[in-house]
C-alpha positions as CSV (number, residue, x, y, z in Angstrom):
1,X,198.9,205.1,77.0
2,X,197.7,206.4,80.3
3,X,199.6,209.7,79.8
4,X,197.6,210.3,76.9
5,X,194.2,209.7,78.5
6,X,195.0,212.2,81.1
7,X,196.6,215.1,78.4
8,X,193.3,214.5,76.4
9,X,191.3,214.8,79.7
10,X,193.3,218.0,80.1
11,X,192.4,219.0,77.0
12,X,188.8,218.4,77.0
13,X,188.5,220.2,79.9
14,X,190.7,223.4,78.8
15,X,188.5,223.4,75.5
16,X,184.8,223.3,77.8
17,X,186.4,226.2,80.3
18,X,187.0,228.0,76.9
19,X,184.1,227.6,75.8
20,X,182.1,228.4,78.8
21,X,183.8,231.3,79.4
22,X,183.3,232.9,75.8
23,X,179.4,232.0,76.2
24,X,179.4,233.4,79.4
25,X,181.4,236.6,78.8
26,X,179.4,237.1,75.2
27,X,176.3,237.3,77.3
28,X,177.4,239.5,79.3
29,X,178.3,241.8,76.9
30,X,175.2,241.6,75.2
31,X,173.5,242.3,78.4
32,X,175.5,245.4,79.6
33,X,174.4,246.8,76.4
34,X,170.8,246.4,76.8
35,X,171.0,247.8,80.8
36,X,173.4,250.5,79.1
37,X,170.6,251.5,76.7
38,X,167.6,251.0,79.3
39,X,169.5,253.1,81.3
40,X,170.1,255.9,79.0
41,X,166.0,255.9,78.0
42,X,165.1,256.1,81.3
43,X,163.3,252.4,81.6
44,X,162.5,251.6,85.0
45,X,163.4,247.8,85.3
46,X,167.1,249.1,84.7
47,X,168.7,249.3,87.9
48,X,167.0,246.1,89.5
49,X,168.3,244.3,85.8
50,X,171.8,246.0,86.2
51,X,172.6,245.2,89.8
52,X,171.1,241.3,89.4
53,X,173.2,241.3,86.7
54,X,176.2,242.8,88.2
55,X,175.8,240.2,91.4
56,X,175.7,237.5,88.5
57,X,178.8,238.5,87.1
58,X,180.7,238.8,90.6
59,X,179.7,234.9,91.6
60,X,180.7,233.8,87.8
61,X,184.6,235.9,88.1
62,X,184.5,234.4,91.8
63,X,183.7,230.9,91.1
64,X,186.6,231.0,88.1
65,X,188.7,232.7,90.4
66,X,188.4,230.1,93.4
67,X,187.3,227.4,92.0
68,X,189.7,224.4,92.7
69,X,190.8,221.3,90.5
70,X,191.2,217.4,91.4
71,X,194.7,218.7,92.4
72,X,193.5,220.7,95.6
73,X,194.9,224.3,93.9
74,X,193.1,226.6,92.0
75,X,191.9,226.0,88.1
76,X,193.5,229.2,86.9
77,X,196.6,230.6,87.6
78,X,196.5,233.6,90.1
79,X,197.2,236.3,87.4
80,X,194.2,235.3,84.9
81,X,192.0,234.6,87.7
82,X,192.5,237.9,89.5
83,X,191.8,239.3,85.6
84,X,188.8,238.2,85.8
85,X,187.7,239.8,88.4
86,X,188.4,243.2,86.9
87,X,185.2,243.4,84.8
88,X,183.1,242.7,88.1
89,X,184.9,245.4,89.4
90,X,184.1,247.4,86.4
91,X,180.3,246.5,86.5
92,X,180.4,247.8,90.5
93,X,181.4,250.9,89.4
94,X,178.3,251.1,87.1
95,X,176.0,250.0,89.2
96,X,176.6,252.0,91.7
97,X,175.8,255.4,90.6
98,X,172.4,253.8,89.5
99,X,171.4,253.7,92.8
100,X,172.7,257.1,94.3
101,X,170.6,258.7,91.2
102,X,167.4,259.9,92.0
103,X,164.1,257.7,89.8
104,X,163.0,258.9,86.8
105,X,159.3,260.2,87.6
């Protein structure tokens, strides 16, 4: 009986990380976009949006990927947690041109 108290905890908490991380990462796509496109028309709120959003992004891959359980290790296993760092690095390399461009006048 205790066993399947603990699988169901398990499985709670698998099913919340899910779901927190498809919230989180639909978000984030939605608001790439909109930089993306305030970018493109020249708004000038876009680079101070993109890089907030870009240091937002780097704590949440961070936090997934260091984040430890009850168990003293790490809630992901190294390979998916290292994959999420990828889109931060992804969103470094956009931001960064932002800032070496010169302002729209």
């Amino acid at each position: 009986m205790h066993e399947d108290r603990s699988q169901a905890r398990v499985d709670s908490a698998v099913t919340t990380y899910l779901v927190v991380s498809s919230v989180i990462g639909a978000l984030g796509v939605l608001a790439w976009l909109t930089a993306a496109r305030a970018v493109k028309t020249g708004k000038r709120w876009a680079r101070h949006v993109a890089t907030v959003m870009f240091v937002l992004g780097a704590s949440a891959g961070l936090a997934e990927l260091l984040t430890k359980d009850t168990s003293g290790a790490t809630g992901l296993p190294p390979e998916p947690g290292r994959a999420g760092i990828i889109p931060c690095q992804a969103g470094g390399f956009a931001v960064t041109p932002l800032w070496r461009r010169r302002r729209p006048t």
